[in-house]
Structures are given as C-alpha cells and as structure tokens.
MIKOL-883298 format. One record per residue: x, y, z of N, C-alpha, C in turn. Coordinates in nm, 2 decimals. Atoms other than C-alpha are relative to their C-alpha. Layout:
<nodes>
X/Y/Z/X/Y/Z/X/Y/Z
...
</nodes>
This chain:
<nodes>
0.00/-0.09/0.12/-2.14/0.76/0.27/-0.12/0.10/0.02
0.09/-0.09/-0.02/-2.31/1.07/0.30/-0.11/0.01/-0.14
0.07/-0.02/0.16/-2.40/1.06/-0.14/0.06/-0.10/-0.06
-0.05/0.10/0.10/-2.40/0.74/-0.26/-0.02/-0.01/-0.11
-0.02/0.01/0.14/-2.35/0.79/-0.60/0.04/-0.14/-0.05
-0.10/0.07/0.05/-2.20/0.54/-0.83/0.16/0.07/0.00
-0.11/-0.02/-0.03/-1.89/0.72/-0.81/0.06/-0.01/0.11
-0.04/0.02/-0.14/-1.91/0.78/-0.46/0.01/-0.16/0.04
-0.03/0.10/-0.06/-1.95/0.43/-0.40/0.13/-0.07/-0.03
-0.16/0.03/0.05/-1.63/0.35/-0.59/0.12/0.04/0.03
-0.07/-0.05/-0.07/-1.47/0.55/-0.41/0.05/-0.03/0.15
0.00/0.08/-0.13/-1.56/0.44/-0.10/0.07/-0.16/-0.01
-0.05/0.15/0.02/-1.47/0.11/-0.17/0.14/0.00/-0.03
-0.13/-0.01/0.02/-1.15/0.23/-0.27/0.11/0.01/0.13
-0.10/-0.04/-0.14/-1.00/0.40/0.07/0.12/0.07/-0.09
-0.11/-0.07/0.04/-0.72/0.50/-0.10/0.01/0.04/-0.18
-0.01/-0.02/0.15/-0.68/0.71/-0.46/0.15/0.03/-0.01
-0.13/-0.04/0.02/-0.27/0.66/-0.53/-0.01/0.16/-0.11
-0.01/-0.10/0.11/-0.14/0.97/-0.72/0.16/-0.01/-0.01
-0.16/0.04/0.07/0.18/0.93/-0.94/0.03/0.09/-0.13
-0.05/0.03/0.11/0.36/1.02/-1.22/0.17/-0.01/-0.02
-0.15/-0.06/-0.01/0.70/0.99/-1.34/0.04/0.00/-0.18
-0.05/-0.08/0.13/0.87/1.10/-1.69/0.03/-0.11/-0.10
0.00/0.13/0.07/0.94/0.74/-1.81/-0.15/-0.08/-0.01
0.19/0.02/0.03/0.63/0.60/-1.94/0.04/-0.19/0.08
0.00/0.12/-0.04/0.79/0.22/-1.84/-0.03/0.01/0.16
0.03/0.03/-0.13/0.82/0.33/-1.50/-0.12/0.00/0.08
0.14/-0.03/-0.07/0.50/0.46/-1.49/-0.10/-0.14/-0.03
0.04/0.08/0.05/0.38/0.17/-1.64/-0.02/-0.11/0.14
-0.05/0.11/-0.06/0.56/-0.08/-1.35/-0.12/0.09/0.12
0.05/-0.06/-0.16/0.40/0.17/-1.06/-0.17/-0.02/0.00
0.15/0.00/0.01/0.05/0.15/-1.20/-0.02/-0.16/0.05
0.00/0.15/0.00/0.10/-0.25/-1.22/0.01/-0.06/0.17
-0.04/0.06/-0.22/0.27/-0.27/-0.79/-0.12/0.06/0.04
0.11/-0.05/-0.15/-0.05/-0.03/-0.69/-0.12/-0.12/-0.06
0.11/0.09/0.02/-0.30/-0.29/-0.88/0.00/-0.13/0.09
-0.04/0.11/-0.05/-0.16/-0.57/-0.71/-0.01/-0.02/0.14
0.00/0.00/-0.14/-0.14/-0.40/-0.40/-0.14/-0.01/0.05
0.12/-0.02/-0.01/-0.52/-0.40/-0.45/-0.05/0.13/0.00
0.05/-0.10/0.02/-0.57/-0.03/-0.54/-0.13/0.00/-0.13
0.11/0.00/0.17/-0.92/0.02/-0.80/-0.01/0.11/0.00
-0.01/-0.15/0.05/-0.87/0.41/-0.84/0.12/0.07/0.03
-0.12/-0.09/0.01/-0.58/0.59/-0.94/0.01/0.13/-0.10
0.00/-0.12/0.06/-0.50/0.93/-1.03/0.11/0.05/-0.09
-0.10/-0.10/0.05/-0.22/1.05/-1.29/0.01/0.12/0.03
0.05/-0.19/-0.02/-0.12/1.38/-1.20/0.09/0.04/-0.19
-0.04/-0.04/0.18/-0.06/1.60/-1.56/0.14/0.08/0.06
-0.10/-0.13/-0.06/0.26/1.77/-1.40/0.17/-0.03/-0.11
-0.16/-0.01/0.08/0.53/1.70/-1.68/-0.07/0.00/-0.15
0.03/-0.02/0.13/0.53/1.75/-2.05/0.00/-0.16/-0.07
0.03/0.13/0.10/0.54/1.35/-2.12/-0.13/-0.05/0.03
0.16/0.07/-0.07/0.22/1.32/-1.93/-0.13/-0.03/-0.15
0.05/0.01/0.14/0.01/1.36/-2.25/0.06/-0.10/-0.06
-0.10/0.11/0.04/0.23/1.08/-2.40/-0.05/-0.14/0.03
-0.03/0.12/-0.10/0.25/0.83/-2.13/-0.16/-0.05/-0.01
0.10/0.03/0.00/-0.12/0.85/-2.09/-0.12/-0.12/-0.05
0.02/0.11/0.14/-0.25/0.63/-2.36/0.05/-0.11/0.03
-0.07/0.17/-0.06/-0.01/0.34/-2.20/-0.07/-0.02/0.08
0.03/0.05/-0.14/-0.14/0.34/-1.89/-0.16/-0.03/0.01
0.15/-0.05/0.07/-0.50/0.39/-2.04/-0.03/-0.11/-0.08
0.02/0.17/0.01/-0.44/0.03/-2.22/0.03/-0.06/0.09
-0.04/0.10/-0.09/-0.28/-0.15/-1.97/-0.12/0.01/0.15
0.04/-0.02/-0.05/-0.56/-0.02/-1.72/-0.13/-0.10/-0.04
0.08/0.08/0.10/-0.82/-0.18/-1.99/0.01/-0.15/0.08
-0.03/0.15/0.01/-0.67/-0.50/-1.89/0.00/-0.05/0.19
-0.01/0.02/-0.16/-0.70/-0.43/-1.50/-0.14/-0.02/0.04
0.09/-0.02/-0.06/-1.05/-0.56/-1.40/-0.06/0.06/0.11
0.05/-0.09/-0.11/-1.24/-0.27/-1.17/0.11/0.07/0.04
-0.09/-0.12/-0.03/-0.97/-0.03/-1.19/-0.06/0.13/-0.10
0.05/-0.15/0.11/-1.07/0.36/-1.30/0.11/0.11/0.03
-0.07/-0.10/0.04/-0.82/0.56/-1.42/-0.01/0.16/-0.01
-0.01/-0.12/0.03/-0.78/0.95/-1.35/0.10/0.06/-0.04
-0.11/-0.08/0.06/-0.59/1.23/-1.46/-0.03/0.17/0.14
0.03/-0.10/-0.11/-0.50/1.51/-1.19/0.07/0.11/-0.04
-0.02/-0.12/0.07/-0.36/1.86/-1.20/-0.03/0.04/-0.12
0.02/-0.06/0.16/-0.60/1.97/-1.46/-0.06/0.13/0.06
0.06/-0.20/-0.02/-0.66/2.40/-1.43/-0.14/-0.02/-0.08
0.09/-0.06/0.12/-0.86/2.44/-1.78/-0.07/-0.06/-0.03
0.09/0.05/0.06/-1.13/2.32/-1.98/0.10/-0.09/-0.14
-0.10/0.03/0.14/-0.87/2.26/-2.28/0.10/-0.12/0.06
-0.11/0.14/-0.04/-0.66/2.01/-2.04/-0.08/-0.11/0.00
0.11/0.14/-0.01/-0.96/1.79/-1.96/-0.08/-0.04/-0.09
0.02/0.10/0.15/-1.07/1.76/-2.31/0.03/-0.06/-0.04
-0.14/0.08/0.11/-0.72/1.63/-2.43/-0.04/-0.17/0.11
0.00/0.11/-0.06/-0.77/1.36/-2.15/-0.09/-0.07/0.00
0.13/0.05/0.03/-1.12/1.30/-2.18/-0.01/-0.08/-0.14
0.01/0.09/0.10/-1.08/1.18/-2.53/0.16/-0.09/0.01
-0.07/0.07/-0.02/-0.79/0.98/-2.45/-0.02/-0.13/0.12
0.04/0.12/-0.12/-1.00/0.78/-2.17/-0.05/0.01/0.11
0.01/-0.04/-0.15/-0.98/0.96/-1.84/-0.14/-0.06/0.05
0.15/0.05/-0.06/-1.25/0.85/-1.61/-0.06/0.10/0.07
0.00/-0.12/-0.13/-1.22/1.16/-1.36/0.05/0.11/-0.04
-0.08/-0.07/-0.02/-1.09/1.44/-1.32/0.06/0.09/0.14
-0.05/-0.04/-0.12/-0.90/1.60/-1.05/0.08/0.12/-0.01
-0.07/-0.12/0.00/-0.78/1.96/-0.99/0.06/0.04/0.17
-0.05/-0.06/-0.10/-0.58/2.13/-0.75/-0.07/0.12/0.07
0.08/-0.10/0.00/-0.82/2.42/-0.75/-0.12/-0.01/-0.07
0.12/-0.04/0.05/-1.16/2.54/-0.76/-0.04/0.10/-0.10
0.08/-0.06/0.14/-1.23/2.64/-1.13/-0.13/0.00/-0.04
0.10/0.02/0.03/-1.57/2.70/-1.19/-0.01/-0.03/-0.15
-0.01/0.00/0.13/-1.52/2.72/-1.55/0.01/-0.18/-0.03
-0.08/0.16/0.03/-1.37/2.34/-1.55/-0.12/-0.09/0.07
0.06/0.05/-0.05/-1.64/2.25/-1.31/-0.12/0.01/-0.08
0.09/0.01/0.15/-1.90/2.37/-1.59/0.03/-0.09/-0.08
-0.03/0.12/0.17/-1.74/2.14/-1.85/-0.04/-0.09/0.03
0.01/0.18/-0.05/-1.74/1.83/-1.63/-0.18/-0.03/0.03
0.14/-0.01/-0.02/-2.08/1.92/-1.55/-0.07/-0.05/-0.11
0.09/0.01/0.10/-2.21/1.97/-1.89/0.04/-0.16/-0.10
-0.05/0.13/0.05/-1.96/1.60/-2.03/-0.03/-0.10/0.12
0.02/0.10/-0.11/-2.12/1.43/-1.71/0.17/-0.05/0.06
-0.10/0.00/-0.02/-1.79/1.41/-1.62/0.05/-0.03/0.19
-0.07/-0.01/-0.14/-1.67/1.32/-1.23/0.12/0.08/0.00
-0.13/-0.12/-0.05/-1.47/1.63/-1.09/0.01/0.04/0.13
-0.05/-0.06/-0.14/-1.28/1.64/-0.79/0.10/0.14/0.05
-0.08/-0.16/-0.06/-1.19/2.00/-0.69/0.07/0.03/0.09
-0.08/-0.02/-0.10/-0.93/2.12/-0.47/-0.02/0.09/0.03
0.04/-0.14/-0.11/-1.08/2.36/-0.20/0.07/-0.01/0.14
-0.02/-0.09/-0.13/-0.93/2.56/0.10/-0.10/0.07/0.08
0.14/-0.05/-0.08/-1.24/2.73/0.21/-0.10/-0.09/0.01
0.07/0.05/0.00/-1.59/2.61/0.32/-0.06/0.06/-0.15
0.08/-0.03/0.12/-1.69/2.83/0.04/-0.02/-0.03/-0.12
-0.09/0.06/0.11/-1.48/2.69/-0.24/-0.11/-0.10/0.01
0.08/0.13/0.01/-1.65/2.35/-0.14/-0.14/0.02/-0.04
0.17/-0.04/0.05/-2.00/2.51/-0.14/-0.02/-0.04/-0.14
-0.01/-0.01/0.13/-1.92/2.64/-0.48/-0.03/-0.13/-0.10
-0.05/0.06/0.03/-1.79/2.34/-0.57/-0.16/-0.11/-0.04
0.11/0.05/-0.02/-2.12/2.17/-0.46/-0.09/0.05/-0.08
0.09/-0.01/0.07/-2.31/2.37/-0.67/0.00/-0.05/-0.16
-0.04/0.02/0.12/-2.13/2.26/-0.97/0.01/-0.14/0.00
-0.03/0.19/0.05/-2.18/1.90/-0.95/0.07/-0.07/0.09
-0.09/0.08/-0.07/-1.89/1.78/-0.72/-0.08/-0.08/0.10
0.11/0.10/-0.11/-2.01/1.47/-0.57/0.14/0.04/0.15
-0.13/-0.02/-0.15/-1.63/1.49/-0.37/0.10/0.11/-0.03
-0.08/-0.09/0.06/-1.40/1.74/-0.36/0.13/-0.04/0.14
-0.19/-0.01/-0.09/-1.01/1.74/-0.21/0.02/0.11/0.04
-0.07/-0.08/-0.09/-0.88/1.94/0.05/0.11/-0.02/-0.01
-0.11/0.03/-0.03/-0.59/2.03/0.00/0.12/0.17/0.04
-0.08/0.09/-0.01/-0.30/2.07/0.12/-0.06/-0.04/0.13
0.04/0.09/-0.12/-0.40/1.85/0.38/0.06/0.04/0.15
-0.05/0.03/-0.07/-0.16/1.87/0.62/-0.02/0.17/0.06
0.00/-0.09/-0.01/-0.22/2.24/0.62/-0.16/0.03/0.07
0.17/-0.05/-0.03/-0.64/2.24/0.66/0.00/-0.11/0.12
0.03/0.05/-0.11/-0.59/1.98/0.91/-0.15/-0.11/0.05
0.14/0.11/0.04/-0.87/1.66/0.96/-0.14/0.13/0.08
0.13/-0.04/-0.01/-1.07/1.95/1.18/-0.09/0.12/-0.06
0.04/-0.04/0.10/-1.13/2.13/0.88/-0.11/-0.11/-0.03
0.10/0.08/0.05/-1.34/1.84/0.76/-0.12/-0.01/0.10
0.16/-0.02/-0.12/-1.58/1.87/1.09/-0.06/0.13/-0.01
0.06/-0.08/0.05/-1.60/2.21/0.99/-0.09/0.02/-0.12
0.09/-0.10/0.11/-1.71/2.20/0.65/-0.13/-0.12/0.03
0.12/0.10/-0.03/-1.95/1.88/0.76/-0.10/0.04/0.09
0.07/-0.06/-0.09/-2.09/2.10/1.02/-0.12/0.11/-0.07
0.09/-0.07/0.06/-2.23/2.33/0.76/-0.07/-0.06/-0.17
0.00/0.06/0.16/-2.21/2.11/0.41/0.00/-0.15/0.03
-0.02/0.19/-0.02/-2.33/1.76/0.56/0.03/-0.12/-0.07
0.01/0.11/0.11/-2.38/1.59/0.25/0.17/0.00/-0.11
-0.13/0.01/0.07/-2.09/1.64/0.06/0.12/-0.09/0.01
-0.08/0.09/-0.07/-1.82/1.40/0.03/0.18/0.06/0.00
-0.11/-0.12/0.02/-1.42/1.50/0.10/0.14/-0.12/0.05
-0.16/0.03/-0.05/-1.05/1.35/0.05/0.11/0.09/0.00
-0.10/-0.19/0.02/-0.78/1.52/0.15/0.11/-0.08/-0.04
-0.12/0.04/0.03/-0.44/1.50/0.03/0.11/0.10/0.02
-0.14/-0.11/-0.05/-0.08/1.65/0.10/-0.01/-0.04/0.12
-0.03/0.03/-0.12/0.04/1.51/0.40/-0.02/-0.12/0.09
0.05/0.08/-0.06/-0.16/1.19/0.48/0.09/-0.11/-0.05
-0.10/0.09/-0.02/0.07/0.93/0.58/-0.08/-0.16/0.02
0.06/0.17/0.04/0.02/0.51/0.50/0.04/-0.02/0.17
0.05/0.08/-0.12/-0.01/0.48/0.89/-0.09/0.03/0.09
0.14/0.02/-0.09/-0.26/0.38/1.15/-0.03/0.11/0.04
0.03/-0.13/-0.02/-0.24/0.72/1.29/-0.04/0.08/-0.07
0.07/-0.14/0.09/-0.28/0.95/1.04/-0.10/-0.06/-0.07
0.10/0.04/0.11/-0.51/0.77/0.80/-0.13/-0.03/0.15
0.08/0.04/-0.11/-0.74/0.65/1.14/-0.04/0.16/0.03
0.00/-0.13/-0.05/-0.71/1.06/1.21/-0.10/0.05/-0.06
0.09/-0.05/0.09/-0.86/1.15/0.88/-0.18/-0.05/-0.02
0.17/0.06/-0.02/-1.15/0.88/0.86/-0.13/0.05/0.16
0.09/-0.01/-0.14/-1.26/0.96/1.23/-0.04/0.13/-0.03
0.05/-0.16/0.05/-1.30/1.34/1.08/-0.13/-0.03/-0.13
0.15/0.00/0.11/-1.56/1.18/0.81/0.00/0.00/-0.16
-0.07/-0.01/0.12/-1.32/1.17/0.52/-0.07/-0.13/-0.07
0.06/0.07/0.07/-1.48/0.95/0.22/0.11/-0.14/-0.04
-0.11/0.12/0.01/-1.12/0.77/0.15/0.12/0.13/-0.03
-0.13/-0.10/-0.04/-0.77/0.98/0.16/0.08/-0.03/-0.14
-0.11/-0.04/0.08/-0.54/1.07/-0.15/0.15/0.00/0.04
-0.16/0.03/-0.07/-0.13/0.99/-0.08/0.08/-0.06/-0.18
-0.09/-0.05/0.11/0.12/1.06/-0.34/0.13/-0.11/0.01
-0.09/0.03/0.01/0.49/1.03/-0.25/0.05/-0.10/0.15
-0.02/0.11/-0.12/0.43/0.86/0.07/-0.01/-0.11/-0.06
0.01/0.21/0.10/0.34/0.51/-0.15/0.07/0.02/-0.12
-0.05/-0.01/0.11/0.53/0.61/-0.42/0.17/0.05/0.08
-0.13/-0.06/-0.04/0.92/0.66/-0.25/0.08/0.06/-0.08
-0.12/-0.02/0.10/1.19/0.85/-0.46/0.04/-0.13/-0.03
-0.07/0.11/-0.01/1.41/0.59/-0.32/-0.01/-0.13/-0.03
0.01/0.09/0.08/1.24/0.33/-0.43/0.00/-0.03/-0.10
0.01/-0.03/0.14/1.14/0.41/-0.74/0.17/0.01/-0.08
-0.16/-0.02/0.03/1.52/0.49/-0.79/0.06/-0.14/-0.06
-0.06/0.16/-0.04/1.58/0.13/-0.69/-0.09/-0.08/-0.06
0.08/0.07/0.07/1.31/0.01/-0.91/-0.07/-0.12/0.09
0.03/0.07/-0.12/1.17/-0.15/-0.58/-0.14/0.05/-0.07
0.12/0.01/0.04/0.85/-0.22/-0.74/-0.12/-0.07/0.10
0.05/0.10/-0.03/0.75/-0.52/-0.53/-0.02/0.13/0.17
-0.04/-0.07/-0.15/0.83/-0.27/-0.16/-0.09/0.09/-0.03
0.12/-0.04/0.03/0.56/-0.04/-0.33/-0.08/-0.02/0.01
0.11/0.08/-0.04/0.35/-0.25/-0.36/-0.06/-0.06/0.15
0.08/0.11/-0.13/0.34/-0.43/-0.02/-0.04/0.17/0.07
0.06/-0.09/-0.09/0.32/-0.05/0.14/-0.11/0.03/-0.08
0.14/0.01/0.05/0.01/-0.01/-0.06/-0.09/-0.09/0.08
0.12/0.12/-0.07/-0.14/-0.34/0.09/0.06/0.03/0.15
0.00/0.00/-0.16/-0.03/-0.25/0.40/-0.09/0.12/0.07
0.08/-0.12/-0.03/-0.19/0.11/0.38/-0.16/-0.06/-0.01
0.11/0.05/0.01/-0.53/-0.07/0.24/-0.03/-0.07/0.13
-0.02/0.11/-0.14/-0.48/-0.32/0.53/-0.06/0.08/0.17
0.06/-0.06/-0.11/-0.54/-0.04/0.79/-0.11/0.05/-0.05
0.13/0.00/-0.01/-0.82/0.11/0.61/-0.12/-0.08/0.05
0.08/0.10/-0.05/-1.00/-0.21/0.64/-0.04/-0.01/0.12
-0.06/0.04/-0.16/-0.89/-0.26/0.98/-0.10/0.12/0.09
0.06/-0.10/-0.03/-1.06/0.13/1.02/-0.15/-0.03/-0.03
0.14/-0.01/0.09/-1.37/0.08/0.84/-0.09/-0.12/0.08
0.07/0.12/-0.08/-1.46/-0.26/1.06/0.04/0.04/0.12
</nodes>
C-alpha cells in the first residue's frame, strides 16, 4: 500500500470491489447476498437506472446485517446525486469522471471519492482533491501500463481499474503486477445469463474463485 489510510486499507483487503445493479430490487437484493458469501467486504451500486434511488435503502439494510461489508454507490456526476445517497447511507462514492466540483463536496462531507481518470493529469487533479484512490477507466482501454505510468510520476497514490478486467489468473495477476491497489469487475461476476437463470449460487462461487486468485497473487 502506497497510503494506508483506513479506507485504503479496506480496500486492500478487499482485492475486489463488485459493481452491480439491476431494476428489481429482489434481484439486487439476491446478488448483494451470492457476492457476500463469496467473501466480498466492498461493493459498489452503480446509480445507472431510475429504480436505483429506490432499491438503495434495501440493500443499505440488508448490508447493516452483513458484518465488515461497506456499501458504495457508483456513477455519481454531481454534487446533488451524492447528497441523495449520502443521506440514505452510502459509504463511498464512485464516479466515472473527474469532477472537481463532486470532488470538493466529498472533500468538504469527509466523504471517500473514487474518481474515474484517463489522464495522468486527471489523477493529479484528483490527488489534490482528496482522492486517496481513484479508477482508471475504461480499463481495458488505458491498459495495466498506464498504471506504471502514472506511478512513475504520482507514486503515492492509489489506483483500480475497471472495464475489462477479467476473474482470471491472467488478467487480474496482469493488473496487480502493474501496482493496482485491488481491481473493480462488473459483468464479468455478475453474468446476464446467469442472473437470467437466477444462478445465484454460480455467482457466487465465481466471486470465491476470483478472491481465490487474488490471494494466491498477493502471497
């Protein structure tokens, strides 16, 4: 850990921050419940549907009841989206983009904000506004020797990326060997087809299986 924070440490310890949502608040309910089991302790809602506000508040008790799990909320732009979630629970926040504006709020509500930067300068920025870690994304686009770049000029800083990073040995082993703090992964642990199939339990084990190689990386 380059900033061991308390957040950063919880992070680290995490290796992986799922990101989910889906439009049924049960299902979202069942998927929170396969990644806990799988052994995930930080997960991200993303805000990307109009029931997200809604749902939130479920997952926000039932999370209550998950010892050493911390609940985020992702795709937030504005200052006005991370209020509504902030008083509803959120632990985090997570954007797709580097808003300074949003990065002032979390600043001034002590608030953990993880920014989504494309440039080294974005991250700078990002850095001056408090971000202990910020996300690179899309991932698969900046590539892990993007992260030796921005470590080559912005040592301290911490960085997951997301968009593209796949629950195997390869690519996740790819990203850490680049200096990554723990990696973000969406629809790879979360399948349509599963979800379709209410394959709650098949979620879950690829969760513990993705954890399973962090570990395996980390020692």
């Amino acid at each position: 850990m380059r900033n061991p924070t308390p957040f950063i440490q919880k992070m680290d310890q995490a290796g992986i921050m799922p990101i989910f949502f889906n439009p049924n608040e049960t299902i979202c309910l069942k998927l929170l419940e396969a990644a806990y089991e799988g052994g995930i302790r930080v997960i991200e809602m993303v805000n990307r549907g109009k029931e997200a506000p809604s749902i939130f508040p479920a997952l926000r008790k039932m999370a209550d009841q998950m010892p050493g799990l911390s609940l985020g909320i992702g795709t937030i732009y504005h200052t006005w989206e991370a209020e509504i979630f902030l008083d509803m629970g959120t632990e985090f926040i997570v954007a797709p983009v580097m808003n300074p504006k949003l990065g002032e709020y979390c600043q001034k509500t002590e608030t953990p904000w993880i920014p989504g930067c494309g440039t080294v300068s974005e991250v700078f920025f990002a850095q001056e506004l408090g971000a202990e870690l910020v996300k690179i994304y899309p991932a698969n686009v900046l590539t892990p020797e993007f992260v030796k770049a921005v470590h080559a000029v912005l040592p301290k800083v911490e960085i997951i990326p997301t968009g593209g990073v796949e629950p195997t040995a390869e690519s996740i082993k790819t990203w850490f060997d680049a200096g990554v703090l723990c990696v973000g992964m969406g629809s790879q642990l979360f399948k349509k087809e599963l979800i379709a199939k209410r394959a709650f339990t098949e979620i879950k084990e690829t969760i513990a299986d993705a954890l399973a190689i962090i570990e395996a990386i980390k020692n």
